[in-house]
Backbone bond lengths (Angstrom), bond angles and torsions (degrees), N, CA, C in turn:
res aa  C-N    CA-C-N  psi(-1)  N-CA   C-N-CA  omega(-1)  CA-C   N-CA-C  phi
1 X - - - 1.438 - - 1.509 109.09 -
2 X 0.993 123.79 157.05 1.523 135.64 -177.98 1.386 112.28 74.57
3 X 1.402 109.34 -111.11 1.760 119.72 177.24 1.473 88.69 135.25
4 X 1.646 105.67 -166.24 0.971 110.08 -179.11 1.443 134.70 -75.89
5 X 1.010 112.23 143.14 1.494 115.33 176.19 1.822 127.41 -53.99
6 X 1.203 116.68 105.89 1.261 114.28 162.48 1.692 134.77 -15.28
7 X 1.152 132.05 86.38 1.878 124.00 177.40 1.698 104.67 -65.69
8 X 1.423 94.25 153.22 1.229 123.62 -157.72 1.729 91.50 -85.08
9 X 1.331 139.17 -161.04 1.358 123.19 158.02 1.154 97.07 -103.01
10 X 1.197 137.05 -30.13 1.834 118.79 177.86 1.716 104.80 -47.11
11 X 1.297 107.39 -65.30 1.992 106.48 167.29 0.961 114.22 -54.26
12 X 1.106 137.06 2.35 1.489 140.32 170.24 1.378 123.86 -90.22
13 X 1.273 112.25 -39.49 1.397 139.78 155.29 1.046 137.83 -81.12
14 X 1.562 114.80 -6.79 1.535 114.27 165.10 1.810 95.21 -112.05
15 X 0.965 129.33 -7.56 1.324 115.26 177.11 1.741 103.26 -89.47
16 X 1.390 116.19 -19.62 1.675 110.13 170.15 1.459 101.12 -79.45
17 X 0.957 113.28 -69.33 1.931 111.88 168.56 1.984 118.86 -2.65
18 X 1.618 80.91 -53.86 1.825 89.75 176.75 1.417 128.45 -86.39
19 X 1.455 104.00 -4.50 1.192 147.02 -175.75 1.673 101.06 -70.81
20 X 1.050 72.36 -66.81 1.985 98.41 -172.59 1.804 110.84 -64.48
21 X 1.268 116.00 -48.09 1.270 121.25 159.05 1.180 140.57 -39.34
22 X 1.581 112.45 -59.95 1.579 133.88 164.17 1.565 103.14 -51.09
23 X 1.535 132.00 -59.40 1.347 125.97 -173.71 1.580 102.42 -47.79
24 X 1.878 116.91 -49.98 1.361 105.23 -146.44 1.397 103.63 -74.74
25 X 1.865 122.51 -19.04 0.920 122.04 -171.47 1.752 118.95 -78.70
26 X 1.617 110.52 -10.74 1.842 128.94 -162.86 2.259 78.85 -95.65
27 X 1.386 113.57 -44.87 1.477 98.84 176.64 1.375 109.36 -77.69
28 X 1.213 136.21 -24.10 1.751 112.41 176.09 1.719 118.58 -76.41
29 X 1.810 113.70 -32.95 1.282 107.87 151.62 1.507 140.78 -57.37
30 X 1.746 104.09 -46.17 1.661 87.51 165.29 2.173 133.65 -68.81
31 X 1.720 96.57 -16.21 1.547 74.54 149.27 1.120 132.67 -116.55
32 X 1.393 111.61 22.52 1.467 110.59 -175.87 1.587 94.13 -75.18
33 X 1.560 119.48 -53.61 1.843 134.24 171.88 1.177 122.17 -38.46
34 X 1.383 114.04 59.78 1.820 103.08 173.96 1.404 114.20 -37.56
35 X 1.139 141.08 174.09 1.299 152.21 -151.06 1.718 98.05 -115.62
36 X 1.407 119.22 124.52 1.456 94.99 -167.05 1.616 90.87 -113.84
37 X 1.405 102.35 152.15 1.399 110.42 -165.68 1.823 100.06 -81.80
38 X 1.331 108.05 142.59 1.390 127.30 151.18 1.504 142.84 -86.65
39 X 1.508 91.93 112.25 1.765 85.10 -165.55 1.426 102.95 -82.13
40 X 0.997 113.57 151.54 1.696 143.06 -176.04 1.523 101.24 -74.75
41 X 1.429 105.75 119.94 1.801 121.36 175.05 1.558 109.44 -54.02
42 X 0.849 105.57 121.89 1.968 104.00 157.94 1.110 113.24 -31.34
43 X 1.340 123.49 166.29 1.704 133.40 145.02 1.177 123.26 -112.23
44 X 1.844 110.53 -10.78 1.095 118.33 -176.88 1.556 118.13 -83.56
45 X 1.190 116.48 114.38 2.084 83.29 178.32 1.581 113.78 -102.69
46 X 1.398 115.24 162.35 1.362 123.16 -170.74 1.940 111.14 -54.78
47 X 1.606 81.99 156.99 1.465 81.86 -174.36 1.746 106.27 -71.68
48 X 1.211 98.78 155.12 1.669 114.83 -170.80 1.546 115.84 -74.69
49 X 1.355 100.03 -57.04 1.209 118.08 172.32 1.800 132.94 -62.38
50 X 1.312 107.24 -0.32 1.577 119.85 -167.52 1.300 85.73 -84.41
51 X 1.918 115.91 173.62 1.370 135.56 156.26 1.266 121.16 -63.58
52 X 1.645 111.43 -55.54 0.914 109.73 -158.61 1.570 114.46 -76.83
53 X 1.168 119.26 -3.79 1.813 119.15 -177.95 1.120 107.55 -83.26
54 X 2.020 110.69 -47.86 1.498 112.03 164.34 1.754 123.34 -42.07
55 X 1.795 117.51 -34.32 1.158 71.69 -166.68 1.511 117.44 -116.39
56 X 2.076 95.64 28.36 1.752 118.85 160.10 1.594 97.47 -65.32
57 X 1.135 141.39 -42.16 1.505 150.96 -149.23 1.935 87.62 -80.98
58 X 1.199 112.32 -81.59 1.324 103.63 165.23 1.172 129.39 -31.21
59 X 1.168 148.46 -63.72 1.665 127.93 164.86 1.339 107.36 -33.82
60 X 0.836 141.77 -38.28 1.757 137.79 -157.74 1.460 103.32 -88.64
61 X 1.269 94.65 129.42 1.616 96.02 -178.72 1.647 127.58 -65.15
62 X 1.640 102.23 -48.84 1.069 110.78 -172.54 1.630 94.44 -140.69
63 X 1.948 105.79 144.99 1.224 103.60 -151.71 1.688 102.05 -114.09
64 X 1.015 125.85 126.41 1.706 109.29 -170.41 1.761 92.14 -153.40
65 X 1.433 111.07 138.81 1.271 129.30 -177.14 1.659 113.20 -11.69
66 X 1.276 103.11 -72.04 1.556 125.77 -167.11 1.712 94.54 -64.39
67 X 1.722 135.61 -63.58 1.328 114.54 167.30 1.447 130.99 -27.94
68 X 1.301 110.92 -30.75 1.270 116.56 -167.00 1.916 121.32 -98.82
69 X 1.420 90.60 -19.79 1.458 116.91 153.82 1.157 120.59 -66.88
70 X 1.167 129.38 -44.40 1.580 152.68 173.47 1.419 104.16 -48.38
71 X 1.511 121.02 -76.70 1.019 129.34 -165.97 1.641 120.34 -76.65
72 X 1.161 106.67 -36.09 1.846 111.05 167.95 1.297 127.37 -78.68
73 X 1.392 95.10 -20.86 1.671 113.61 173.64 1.338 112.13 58.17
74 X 1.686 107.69 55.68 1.568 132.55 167.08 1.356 104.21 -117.61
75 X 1.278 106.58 -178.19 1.515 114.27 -171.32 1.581 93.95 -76.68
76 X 1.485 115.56 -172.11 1.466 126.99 164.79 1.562 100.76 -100.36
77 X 1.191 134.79 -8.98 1.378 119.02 173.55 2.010 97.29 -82.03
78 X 0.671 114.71 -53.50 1.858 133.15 170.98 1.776 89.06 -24.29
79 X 1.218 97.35 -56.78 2.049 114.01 -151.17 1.141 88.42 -76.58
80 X 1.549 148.94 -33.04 1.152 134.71 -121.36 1.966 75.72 -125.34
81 X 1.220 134.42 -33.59 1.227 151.61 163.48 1.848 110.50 -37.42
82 X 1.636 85.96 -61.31 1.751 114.91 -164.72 1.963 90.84 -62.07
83 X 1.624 109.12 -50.42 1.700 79.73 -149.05 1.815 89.12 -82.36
84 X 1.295 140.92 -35.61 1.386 129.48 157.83 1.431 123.76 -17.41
85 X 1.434 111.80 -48.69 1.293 105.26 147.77 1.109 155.61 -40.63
86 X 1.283 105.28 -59.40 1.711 146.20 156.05 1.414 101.73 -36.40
87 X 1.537 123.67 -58.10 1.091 140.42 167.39 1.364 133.05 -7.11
88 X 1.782 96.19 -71.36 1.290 134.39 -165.69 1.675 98.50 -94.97
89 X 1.365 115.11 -33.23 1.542 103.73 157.88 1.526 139.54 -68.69
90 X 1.480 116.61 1.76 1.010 140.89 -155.64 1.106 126.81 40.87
91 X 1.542 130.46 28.26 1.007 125.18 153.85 1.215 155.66 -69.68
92 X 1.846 103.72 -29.61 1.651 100.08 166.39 2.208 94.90 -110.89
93 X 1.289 123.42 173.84 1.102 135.33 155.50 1.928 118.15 -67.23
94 X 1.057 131.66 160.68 1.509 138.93 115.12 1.569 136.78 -51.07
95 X 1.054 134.64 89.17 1.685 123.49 -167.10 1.348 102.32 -98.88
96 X 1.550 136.03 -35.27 1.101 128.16 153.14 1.701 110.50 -165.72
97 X 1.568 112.25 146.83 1.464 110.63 163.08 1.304 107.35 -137.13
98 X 1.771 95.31 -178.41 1.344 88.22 -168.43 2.054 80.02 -154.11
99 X 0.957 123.67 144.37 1.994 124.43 162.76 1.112 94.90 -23.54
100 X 1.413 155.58 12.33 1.357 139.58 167.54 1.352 95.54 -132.07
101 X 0.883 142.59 -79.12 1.314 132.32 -142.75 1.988 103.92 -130.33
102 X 1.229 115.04 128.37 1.899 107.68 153.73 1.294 113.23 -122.69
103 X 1.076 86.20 144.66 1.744 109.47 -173.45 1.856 114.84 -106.51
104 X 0.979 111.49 138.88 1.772 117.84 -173.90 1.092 126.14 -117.53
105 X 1.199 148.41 151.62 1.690 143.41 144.61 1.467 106.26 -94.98
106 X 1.297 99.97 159.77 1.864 105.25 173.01 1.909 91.54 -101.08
107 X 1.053 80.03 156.47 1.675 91.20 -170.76 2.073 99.15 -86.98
């Protein structure tokens, strides 16, 4: 029953007022925001066997596709390649996966 209540023009006029504000403030942010460019992921991923990747992998606590994407700045299919690798070199463990996600330790 009812609906909404009728505004008065004073509420009428301070709700365009705020109206008017919010727009001018959504146009001074979009050009103040240059557009920042995106660099394009690798496909390549780092070699497995080097020192120095082993001992980026070591700082990281826990090792899961997308971390490892993150930090090499390859894809997660690349990453997800790299620690399978890693794997089979015995360098990091399996701690658990699942069709979504595996997770690793470095040994």
């Amino acid at each position: 029953m009812g609906g909404k209540k009728k505004l008065n023009l004073k509420q009428m006029e301070r709700m365009q007022g705020k109206k008017d504000e919010q727009d001018k403030d959504k146009k001074k942010k979009e050009k103040d925001g240059a557009p920042k460019e995106k660099k394009p992921s690798a496909v390549i991923s780092p070699d497995p066997r080097s020192e120095k990747t082993l001992n980026e992998l070591k700082k990281m606590h826990v090792l899961t596709p997308y971390s490892v994407a993150t930090r090499f700045n390859i894809r997660i299919s690349a990453a997800k390649d790299f620690l399978e690798q890693l794997q089979d070199n015995g360098a990091i463990q399996l701690v658990s996966g699942s069709h979504n996600i595996t997770i690793y330790k470095v040994d």
